[in-house]
C-alpha positions, -999 to +999 in steps of 0.1 A: +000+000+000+018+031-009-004+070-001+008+096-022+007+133-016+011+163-039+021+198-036+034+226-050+010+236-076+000+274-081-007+302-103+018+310-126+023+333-155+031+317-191+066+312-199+070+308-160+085+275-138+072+252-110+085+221-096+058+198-083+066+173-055+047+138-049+054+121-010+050+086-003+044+074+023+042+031+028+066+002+020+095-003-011+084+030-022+119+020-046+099-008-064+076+018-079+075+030-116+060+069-104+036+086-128+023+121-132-009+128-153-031+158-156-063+165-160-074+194-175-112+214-173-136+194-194-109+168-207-101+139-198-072+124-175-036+127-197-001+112-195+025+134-190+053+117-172+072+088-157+101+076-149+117+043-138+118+026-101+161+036-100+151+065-125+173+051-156+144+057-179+120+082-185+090+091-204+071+117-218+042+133-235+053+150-267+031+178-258+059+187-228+086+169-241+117+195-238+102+213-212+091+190-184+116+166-162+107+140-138+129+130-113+132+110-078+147+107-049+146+070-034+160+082-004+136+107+007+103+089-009+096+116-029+093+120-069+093+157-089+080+169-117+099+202-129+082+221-153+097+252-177+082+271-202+046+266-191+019+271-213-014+282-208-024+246-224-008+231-193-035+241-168-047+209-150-049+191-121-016+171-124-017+133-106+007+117-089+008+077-096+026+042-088+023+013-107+044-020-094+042-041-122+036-018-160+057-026-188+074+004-199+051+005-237+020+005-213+035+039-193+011+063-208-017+041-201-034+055-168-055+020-165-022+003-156-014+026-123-020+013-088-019+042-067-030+083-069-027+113-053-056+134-049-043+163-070-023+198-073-037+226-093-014+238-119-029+272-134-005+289-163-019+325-170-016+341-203 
């Protein structure tokens, strides 16, 4: 059982920079593949990022490809999401998840993910 918490959303202006944060708290927090999606207003759920359970590989949406970086930090339980040159496009709620067991080609599929946050808001201002 793994709980995941998000912060560090807010209101920023386009062109801006935010670094989200995900805690976890539970067991072999290490073993997890870690996820972040988004959701903006009126559409659905979206895969932007996610990156190994030693973080050797990452993944991620073309749409922030160059702009985004997910990292983590084993030690401290904790997986990032840095974001650059935000869009206003980019506005969502942005997920945290964990998947134990998803092949890397099945990533992007939220379906496959085991465990979620409850949400940061991310609003990028034109």
């Amino acid at each position: 059982q793994v709980q995941l918490v998000e912060s560090g959303g807010d209101l920023v202006q386009a062109g801006g920079s935010l670094r989200l944060s995900c805690a976890a708290s539970g067991r072999y927090f290490d073993s997890y593949t870690m996820g972040w999606f988004r959701q903006a207003p009126a559409k659905e759920r979206e895969f932007v990022a996610t990156i190994s359970w030693n973080g050797d590989n990452a993944d991620y949406a073309d749409s922030v490809k160059g702009r985004f970086s997910i990292s983590r930090d084993n030690a401290k339980n904790t997986v990032s999401l840095q974001m650059n040159s935000l869009k206003p496009e980019d506005t969502a709620v942005y997920y945290c998840a964990a998947t134990g067991s998803l092949r890397r080609r099945d990533w992007g599929s939220q379906g496959g993910y085991d465990y979620w946050g409850q949400g940061t808001l991310v609003t990028v201002s034109s």
